[in-house]
C-alpha positions as a printed Julia matrix, in Angstrom:
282×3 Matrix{Float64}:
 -44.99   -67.72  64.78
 -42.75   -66.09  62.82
 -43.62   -65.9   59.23
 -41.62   -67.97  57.0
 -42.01   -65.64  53.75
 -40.08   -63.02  55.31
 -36.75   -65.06  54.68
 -37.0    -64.15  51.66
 -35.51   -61.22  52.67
 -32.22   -63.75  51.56
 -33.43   -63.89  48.42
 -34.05   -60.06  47.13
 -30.82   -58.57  47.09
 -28.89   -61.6   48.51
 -25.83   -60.58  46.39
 -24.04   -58.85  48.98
 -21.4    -57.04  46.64
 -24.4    -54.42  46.33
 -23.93   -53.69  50.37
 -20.67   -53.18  52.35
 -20.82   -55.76  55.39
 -21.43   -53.49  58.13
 -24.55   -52.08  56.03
 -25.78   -56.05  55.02
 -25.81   -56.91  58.77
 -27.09   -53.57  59.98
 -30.11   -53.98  57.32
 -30.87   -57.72  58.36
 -31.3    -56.33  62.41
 -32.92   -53.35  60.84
 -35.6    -55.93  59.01
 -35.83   -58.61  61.38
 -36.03   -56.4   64.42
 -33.32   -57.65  66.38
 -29.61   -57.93  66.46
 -28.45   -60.96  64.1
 -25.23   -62.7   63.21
 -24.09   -64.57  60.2
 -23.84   -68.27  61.13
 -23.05   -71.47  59.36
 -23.84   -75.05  60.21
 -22.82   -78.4   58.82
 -24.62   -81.62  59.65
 -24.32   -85.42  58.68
 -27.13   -87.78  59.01
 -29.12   -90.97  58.54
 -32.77   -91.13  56.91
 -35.45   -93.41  55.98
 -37.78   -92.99  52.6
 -41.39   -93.47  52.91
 -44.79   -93.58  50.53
 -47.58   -94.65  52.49
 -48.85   -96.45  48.96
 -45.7    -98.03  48.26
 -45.44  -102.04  48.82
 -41.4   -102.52  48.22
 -38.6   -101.09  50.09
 -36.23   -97.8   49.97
 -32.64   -98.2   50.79
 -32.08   -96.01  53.84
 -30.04   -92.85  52.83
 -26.9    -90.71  54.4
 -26.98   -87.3   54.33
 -25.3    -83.95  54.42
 -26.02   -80.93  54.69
 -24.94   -76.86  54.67
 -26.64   -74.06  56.16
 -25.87   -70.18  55.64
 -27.43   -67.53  57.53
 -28.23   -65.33  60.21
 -28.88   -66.11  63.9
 -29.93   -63.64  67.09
 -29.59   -65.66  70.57
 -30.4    -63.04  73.32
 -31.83   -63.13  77.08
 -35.13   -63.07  77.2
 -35.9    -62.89  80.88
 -34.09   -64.15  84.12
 -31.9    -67.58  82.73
 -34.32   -67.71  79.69
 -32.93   -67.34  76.43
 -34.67   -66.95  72.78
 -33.48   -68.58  69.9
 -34.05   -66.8   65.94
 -32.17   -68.22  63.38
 -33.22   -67.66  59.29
 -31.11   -69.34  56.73
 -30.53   -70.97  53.05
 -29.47   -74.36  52.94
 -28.25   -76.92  50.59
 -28.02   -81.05  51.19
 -26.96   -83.89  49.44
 -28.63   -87.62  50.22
 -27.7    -90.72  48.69
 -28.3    -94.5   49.56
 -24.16   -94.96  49.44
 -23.11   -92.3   51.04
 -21.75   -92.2   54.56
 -22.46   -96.2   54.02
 -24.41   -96.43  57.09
 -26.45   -99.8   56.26
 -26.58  -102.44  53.97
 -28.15  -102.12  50.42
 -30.26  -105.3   50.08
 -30.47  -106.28  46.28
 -34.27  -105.3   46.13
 -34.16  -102.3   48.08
 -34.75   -99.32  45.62
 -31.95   -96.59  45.74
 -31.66   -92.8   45.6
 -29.42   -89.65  44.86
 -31.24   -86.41  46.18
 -30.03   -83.11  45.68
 -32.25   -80.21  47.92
 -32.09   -76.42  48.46
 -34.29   -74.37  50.79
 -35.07   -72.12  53.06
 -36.11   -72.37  56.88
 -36.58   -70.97  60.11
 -35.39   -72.16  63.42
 -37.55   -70.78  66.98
 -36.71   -71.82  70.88
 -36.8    -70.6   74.31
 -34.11   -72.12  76.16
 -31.76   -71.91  79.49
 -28.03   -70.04  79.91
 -26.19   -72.42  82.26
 -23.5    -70.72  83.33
 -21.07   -70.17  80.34
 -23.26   -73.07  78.35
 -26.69   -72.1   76.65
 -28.95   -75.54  76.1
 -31.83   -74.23  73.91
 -34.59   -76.92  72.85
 -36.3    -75.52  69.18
 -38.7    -75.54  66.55
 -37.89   -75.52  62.54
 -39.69   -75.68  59.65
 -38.35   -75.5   55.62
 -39.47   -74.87  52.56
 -37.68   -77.25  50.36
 -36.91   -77.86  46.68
 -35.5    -81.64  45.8
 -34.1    -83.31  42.78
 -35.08   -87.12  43.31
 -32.72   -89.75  41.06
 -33.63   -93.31  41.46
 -30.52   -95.08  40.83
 -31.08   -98.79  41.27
 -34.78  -100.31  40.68
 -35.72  -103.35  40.89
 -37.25  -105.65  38.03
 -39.74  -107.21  39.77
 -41.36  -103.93  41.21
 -45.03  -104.06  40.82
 -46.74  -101.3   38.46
 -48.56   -99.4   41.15
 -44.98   -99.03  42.55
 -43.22   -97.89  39.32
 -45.56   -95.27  38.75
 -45.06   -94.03  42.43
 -41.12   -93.79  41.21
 -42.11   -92.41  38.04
 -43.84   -89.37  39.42
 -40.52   -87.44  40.75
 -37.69   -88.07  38.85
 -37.11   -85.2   35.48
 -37.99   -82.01  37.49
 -37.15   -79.93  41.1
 -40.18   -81.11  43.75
 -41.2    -78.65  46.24
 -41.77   -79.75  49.69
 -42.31   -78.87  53.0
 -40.42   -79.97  56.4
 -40.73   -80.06  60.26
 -37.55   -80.37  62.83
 -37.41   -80.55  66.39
 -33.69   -80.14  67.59
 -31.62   -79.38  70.71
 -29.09   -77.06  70.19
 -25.95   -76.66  72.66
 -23.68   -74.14  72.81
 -19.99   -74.67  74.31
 -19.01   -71.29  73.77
 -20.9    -67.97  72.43
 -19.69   -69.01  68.62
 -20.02   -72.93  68.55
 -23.15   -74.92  69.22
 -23.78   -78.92  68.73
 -26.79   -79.83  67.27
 -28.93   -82.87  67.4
 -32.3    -82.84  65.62
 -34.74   -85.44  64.29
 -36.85   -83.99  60.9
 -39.57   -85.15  58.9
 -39.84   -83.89  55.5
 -42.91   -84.32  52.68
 -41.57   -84.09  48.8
 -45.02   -83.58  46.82
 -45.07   -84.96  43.08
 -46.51   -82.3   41.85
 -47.56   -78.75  43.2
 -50.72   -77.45  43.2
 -50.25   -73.61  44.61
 -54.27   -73.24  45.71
 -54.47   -76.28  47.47
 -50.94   -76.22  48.97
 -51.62   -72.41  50.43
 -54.98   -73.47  51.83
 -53.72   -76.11  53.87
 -50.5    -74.42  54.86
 -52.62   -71.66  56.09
 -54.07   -74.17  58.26
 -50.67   -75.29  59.36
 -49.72   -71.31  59.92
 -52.93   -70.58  61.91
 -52.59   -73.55  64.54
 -48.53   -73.31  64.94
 -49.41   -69.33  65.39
 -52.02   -69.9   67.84
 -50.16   -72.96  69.72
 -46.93   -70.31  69.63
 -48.93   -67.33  71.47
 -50.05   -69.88  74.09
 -46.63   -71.11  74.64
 -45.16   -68.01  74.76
 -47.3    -67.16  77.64
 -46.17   -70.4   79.44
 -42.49   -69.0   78.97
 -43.73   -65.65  80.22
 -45.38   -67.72  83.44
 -42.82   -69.92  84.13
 -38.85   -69.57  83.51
 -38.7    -72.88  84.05
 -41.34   -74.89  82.42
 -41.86   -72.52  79.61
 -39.05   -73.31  76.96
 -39.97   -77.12  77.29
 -43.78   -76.23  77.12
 -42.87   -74.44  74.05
 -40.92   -77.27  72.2
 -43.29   -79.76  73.31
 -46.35   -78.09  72.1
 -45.08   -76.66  68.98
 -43.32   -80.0   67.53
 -46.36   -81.85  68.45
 -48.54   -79.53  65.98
 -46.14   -79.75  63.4
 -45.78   -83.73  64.25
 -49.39   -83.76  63.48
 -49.15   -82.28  60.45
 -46.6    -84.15  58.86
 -48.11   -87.28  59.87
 -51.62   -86.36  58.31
 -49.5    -85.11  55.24
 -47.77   -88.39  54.99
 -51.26   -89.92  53.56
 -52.54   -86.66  51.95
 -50.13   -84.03  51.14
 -52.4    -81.14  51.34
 -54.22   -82.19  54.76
 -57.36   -81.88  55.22
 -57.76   -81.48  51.73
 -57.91   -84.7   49.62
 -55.12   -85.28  47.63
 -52.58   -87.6   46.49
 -49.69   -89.64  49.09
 -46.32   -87.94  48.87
 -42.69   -89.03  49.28
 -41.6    -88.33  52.86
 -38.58   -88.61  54.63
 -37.23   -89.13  57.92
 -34.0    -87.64  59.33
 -31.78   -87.78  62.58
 -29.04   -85.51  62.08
 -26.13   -83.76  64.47
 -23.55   -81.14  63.4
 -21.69   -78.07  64.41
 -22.36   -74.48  63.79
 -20.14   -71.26  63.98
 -21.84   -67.99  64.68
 -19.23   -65.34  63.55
């Protein structure tokens, strides 16, 4: 698997007024090892607020969201192709926006505001002038929680669920598993399902134990599935999406009752996404 950290590669020296373009892109190949392209995706979508604890109901949410970074789709062998994108993103979530569903009048309601980082992996197939390539993602993500509209009669177990986000940025983690399309070399469709955990507080030694965890079996689950994709042109890019969103299914379901699996610890907010949009690779 590749390591997450390394985007933040974005981060030291992101201002690119220090490099001329042809030098930024020639350093991100140069780091990554491979021949990138700056890319940009937008994506609309419809999710559902969760707290395993919590005995009322969240409004379901529409959101939006903007990614920015760099992607490398090459041949990998016979009609096999290998997906590598690393990018900063930014969303917005809100019960009213997109006005997907209707707000009952004790259904608690939201405003988020979330910033990140992430990493998107697949093997998939060129058909003809189309590439269909079925992925992996995970995020690191930071989220400012609002709770506009609570209801009076909320019990006080479930007001001091509420109470716990709300004043500060949360960090979180998230897992995707996504189909992207391409109808041309620069413009893909996108369709993706995510689940995301937003912890109430962090606690850095028990958070980097368990994602260790997390890195170790998606690692080891990778190198197996990469030998499937190295066995079989066929069978190998769907081996490989099946096997690495069902580890990282896994672990956001476990992380949905403790959010730093298998250690004890406390329930987090988690949310669940299905999302489509369009990206440009330039």
């Amino acid at each position: 698997m590749k390591n997450l950290i390394c985007i933040s590669l974005f981060i030291i020296g992101i201002n690119q007024s220090l490099f001329a373009q042809d030098e930024w892109e020639d350093y991100v190949s140069w780091a990554w090892g491979g021949h990138y392209s700056p890319y940009m995706e937008g994506t609309v979508g419809y999710g559902q607020l969760n707290q395993n604890k919590f005995t009322s109901d969240f409004a379901n949410i529409g959101t939006g969201e903007l990614k920015l970074g760099y992607t490398e789709l090459k041949d990998y062998r016979g009609y096999v192709q290998q997906l590598d994108e690393r990018y900063l993103f930014g969303s917005y979530a809100a019960s009213d926006f997109l006005e997907l569903s209707e707000i009952k009048p004790d259904d608690v309601t939201s405003e988020m505001w979330k910033f990140g980082i992430g990493n998107r992996l697949g093997f998939g197939y060129a058909i003809g002038p189309f590439s269909l390539i079925p992925y992996h993602q995970m995020q690191f993500i930071w989220t400012n929680v609002d709770w506009t509209g609570m209801s009076s009669s909320l019990s006080e177990t479930d007001t001091d669920i509420l109470n716990r986000y709300p004043g500060s940025v949360r960090f979180g983690t998230s897992t995707e598993a996504g189909l992207k399309f391409y109808i041309a070399k620069s413009i893909s469709i996108t369709g993706a399902v995510e689940g995301a955990i937003i912890f109430p507080r962090h606690k850095v030694l028990e958070w980097s134990a368990s994602f260790l965890l997390q890195s170790l079996s998606l690692g080891a689950v990778s190198y197996f599935a990469e030998n499937i994709v190295n066995s079989s042109a066929f069978l190998g890019p769907i081996m490989y999406f099946i096997l690495k969103n069902a580890v990282g299914i896994a672990w956001y379901m476990a992380m949905k009752d403790q959010m730093y699996w298998p250690i004890e610890s406390e329930t987090p907010l988690s949310m669940e996404t299905v999302r489509i949009g369009t990206s440009f690779t330039f």
